[in-house]
C-alpha positions in Angstrom: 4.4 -37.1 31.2 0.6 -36.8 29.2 -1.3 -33.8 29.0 -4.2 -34.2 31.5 -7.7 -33.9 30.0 -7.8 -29.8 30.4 -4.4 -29.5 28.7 -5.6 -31.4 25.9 -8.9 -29.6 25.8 -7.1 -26.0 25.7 -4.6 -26.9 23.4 -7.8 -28.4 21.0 -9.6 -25.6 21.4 -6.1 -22.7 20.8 -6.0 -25.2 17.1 -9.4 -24.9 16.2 -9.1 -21.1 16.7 -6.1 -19.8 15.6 -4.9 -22.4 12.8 -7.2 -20.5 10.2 -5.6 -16.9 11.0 -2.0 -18.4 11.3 0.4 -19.7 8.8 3.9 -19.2 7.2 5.7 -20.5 4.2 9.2 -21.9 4.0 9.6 -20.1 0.3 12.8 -20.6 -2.4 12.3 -17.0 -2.8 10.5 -14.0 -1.0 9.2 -13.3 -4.8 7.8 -16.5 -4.5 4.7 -16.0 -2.6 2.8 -13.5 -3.2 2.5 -10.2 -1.5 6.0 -11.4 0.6 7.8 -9.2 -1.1 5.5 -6.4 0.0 7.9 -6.0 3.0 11.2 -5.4 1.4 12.1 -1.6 -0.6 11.6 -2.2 -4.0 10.9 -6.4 -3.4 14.5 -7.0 -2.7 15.7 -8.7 0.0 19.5 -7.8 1.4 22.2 -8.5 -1.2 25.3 -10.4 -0.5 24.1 -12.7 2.3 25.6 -16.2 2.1 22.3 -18.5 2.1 23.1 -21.5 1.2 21.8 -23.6 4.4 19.2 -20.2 5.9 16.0 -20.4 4.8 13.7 -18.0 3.6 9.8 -17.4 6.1 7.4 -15.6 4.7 5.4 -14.7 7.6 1.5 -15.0 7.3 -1.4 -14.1 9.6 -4.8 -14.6 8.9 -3.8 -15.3 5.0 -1.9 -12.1 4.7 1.8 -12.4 4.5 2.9 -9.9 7.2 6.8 -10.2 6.8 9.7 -11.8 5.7 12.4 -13.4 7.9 15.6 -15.5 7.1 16.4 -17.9 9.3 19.5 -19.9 10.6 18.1 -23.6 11.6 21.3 -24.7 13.1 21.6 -21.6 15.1 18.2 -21.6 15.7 18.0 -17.9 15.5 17.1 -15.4 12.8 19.8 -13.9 10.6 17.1 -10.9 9.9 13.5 -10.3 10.0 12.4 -7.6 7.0 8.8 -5.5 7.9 6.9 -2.3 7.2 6.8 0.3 9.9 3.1 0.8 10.9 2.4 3.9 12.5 1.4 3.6 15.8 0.5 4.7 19.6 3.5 2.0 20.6 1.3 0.5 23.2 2.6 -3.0 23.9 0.8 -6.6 23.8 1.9 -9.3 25.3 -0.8 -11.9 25.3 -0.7 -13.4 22.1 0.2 -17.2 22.2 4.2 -18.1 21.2 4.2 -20.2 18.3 6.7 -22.3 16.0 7.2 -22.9 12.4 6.6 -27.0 11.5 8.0 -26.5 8.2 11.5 -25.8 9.2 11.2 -29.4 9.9 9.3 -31.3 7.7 9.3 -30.7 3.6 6.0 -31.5 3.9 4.8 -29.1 6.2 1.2 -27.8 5.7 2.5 -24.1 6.0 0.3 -23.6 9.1 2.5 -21.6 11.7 1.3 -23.4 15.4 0.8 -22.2 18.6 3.5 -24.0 21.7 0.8 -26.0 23.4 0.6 -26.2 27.2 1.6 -29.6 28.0 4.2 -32.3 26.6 4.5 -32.5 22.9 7.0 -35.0 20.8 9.5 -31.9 19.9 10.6 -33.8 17.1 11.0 -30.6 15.3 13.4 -29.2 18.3 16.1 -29.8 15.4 15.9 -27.0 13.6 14.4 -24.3 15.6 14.0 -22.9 19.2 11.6 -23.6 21.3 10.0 -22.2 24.9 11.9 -24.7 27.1 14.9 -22.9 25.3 14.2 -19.8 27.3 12.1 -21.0 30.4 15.6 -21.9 32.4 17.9 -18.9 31.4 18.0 -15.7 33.6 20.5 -13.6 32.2 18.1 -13.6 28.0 14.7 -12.6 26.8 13.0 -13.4 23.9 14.0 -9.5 21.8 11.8 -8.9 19.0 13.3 -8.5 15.5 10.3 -7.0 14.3 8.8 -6.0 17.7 5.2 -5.5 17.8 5.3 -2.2 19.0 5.9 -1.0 15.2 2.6 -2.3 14.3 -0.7 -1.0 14.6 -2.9 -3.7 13.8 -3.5 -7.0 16.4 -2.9 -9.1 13.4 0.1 -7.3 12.8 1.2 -7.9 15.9 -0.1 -11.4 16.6 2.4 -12.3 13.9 5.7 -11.1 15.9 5.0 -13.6 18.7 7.1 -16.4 16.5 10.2 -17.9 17.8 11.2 -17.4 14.5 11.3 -13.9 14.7 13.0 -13.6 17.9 17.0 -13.9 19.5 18.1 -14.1 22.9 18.8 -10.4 24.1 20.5 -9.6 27.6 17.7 -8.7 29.9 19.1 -5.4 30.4 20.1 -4.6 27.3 16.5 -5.2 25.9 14.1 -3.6 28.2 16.8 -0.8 28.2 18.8 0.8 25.3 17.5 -1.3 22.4 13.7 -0.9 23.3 14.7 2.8 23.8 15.7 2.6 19.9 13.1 1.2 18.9 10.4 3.6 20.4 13.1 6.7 19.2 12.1 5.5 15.5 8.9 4.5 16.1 8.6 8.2 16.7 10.7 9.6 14.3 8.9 7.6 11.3 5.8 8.3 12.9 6.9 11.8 13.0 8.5 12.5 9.4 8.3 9.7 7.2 5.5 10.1 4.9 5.2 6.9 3.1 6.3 3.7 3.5 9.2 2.7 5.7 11.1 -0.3 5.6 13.1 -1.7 8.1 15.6 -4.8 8.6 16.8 -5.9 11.7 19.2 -8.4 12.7 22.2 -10.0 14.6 25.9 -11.4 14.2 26.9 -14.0 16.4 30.8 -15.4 17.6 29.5 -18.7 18.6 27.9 -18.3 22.0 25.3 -20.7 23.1 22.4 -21.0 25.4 22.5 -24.4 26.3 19.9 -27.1 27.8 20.9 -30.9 28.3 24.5 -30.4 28.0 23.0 -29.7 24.3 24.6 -26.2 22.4 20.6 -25.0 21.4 20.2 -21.0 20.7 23.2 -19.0 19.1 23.2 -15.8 21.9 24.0 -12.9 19.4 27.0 -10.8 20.1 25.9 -7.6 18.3 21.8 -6.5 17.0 21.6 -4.0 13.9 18.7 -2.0 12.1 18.8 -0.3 9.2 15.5 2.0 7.8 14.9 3.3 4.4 11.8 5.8 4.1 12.4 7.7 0.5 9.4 9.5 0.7 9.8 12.4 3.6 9.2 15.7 5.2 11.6 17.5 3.4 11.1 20.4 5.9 11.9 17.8 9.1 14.6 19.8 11.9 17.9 19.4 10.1 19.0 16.9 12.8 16.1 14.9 11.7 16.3 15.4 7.8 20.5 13.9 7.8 19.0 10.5 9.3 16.5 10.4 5.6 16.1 8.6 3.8 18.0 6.1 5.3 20.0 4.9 8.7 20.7 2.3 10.8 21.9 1.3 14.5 24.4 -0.7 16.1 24.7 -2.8 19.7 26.2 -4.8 21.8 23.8 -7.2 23.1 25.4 -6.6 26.8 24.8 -6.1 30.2 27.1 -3.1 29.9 28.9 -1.1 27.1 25.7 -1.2 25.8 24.5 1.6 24.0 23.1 2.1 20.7 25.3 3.6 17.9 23.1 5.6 15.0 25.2 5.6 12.0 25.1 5.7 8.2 23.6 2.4 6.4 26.6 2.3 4.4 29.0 2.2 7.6 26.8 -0.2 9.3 27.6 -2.0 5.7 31.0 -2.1 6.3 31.0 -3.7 10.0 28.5 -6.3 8.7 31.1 -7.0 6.1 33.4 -8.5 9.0 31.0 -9.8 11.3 28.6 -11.7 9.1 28.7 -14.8 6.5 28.9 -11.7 3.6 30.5 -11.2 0.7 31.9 -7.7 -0.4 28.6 -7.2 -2.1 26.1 -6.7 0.8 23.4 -3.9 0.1 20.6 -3.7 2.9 18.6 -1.7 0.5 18.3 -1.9 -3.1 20.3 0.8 -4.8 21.5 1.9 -1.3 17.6 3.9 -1.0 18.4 6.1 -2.9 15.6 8.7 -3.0 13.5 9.0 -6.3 13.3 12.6 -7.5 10.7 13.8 -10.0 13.0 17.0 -10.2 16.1 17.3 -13.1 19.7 15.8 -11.8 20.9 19.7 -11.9 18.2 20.8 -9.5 18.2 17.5 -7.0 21.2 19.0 -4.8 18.2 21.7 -4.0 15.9 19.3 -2.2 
């Protein structure tokens, strides 16, 4: 099977369009490009993760890097994606082209994150990453957002969610119902009462269940999603049932059909299931110094704020 000449002609013309606003890096270290770091607290990515076969995406839109995103090539899934919160309406887009990353395959990548094209394509890159025909036959998943557009304001912004990088198989249900409830409950709550800059990390565990195609194992289906926050700069005078989840919190899920809801808890506790449930060691920090709020006030008067 060829692309017929319109297939060929679209795809040509998708190329010659977007390739100039969209790229990504395959990076040693998120320090290592710059501005990447701009969407971790304090320009420090989780502590404690075992990385020795993930690798590191800085995510980059129209020559800005817009987040950061470790990612599992033989799962095919991300372990996390890392953003900034953008306030915003949470109006939802959903017709920006899917596109993969070429230098999860090749060291010699040209750091140009592509758009899937419409017709047949040597997927020699299939390997190391997901790709659409992953999700076209499976009824039960969707494509869930780890950063989900919906906390970003700009099109950009949100242009550079639409990566299969960036995305994990969720249960329908549980994704168009109480995870995509969470996510529009902080949208509004940082919309709402944090001031400056929020940071957020979101990501999965796994227990070894696979979608498969071919009679091939091919996506890692995550067993449970988490999110953590860290805003240190907020309204000190927020309802009090507002001001115990700053500056920091998290969430955990089952990624279920049922039993499905999502538990807000402490970043440290969420911490401590992450330490049994992921390739961690005893040191795992989300946040740097656990976001811990800087206070311009003396130590004796910081119990006041």
């Amino acid at each position: 099977m060829t692309m017929n000449t319109f297939e060929c002609f679209t795809f040509a013309l998708l190329t010659v369009f977007l390739l100039p606003l969209i790229s990504a890096t395959v990076v040693q270290d998120f320090n290592h490009v710059e501005r990447c770091k701009d969407s971790l607290y304090m320009g420090t990515p989780p502590r404690g993760i075992i990385e020795s076969k993930l690798k590191k995406i800085c995510q980059r839109y129209a020559d800005k890097p817009r987040y950061v995103t470790l990612y599992d090539p033989r799962k095919r899934i991300p372990v996390y994606s890392a953003y900034t919160f953008k306030k915003t309406e949470g109006d939802r887009r959903v017709d920006y082209p899917w596109m993969y990353e070429p230098q999860l395959a090749e060291i010699d990548g040209n750091g140009n994150m592509l758009p899937f094209p419409t017709g047949y394509l040597h997927m020699k890159f299939e390997d190391s990453q997901a790709v659409l025909d992953d999700y076209s036959d499976v009824v039960l998943y969707e494509r869930g957002h780890l950063n989900p557009d919906q906390h970003q304001s700009t099109s950009h912004d949100r242009a550079a969610t639409y990566t299969l990088t960036n995305v994990v198989p969720q249960i329908r249900e549980f994704n168009i119902g109480p995870w995509r409830e969470y996510e529009e409950r902080i949208r509004v709550r940082l919309n709402n009462f944090c001031r400056g800059t929020a940071f957020i990390v979101t990501g999965v565990t796994t227990r070894g269940n696979m979608i498969r195609r071919n009679n091939q194992d091919r996506v890692a289906i995550p067993e449970d999603v988490w999110s953590a926050y860290c805003c240190t700069d907020y309204d000190r005078n927020s309802p009090p049932d507002v001001r115990i989840r700053f500056p920091s919190h998290a969430a955990l899920a089952k990624n279920a059909k049922e039993s499905n809801s999502v538990n807000e808890m402490s970043v440290q506790e969420l911490e401590i299931f992450l330490k049994n449930n992921m390739d961690v060691d005893q040191n795992l920090q989300i946040f740097y110094d656990n976001c811990i709020s800087p206070s311009p006030l003396p130590l004796y008067l910081q119990h006041t704020i």
